[in-house]
C-alpha positions as CSV (number, residue, x, y, z in Angstrom):
1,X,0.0,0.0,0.0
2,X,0.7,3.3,-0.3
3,X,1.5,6.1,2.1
4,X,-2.1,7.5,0.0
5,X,-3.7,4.8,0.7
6,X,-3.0,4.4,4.2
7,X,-3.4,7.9,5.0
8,X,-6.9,8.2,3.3
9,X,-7.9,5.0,4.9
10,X,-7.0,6.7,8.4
11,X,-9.1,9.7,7.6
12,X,-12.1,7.2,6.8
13,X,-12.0,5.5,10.1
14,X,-11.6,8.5,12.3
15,X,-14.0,10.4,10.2
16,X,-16.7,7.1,10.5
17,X,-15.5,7.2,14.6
18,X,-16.1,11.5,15.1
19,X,-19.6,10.9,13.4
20,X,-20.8,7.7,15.0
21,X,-21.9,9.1,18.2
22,X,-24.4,11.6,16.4
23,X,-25.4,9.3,14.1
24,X,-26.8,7.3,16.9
25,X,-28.1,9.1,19.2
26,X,-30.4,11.0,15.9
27,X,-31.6,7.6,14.9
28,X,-32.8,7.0,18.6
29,X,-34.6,10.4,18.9
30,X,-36.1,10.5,15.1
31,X,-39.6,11.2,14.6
32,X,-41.5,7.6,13.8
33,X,-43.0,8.2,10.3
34,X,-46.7,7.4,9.8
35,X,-48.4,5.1,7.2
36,X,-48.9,8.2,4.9
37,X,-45.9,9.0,5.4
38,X,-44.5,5.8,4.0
39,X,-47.7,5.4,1.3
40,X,-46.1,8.8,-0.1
41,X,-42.0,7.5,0.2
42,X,-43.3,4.0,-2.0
43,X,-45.1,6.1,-4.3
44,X,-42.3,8.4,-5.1
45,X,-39.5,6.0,-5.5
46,X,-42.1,4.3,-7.5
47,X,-42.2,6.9,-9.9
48,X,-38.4,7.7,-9.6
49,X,-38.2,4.4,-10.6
50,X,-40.6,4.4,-13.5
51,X,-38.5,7.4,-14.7
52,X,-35.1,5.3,-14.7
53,X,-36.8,2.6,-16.1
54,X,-38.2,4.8,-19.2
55,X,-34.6,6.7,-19.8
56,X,-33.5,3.1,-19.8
57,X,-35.5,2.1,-22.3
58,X,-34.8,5.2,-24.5
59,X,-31.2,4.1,-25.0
């Protein structure tokens, strides 16, 4: 390996250690989404998808 490598590997783990903490303690103290709330996230991707799908299809 090189010095790069090491060096930017190094960076990853204390950057992935500094944000941890937050990281957890946000997921323990999010809001809880409702059923609409989800009924609106499927039907979204469901269209992002769709979209992809088309442009896709297009090539």
């Amino acid at each position: 390996m090189e010095w790069m490598q090491i060096v930017s590997a190094l960076a990853l783990v204390v950057f992935i250690v500094v944000l941890l903490p937050g990281v957890i303690d946000r997921v323990k103290n999010s809001p809880k989404g409702t059923s609409s709330d989800w009924m609106n996230f499927v039907f979204i991707m469901l269209i992002i998808i769709g979209f992809i799908m088309m442009l896709i299809k297009l090539v």
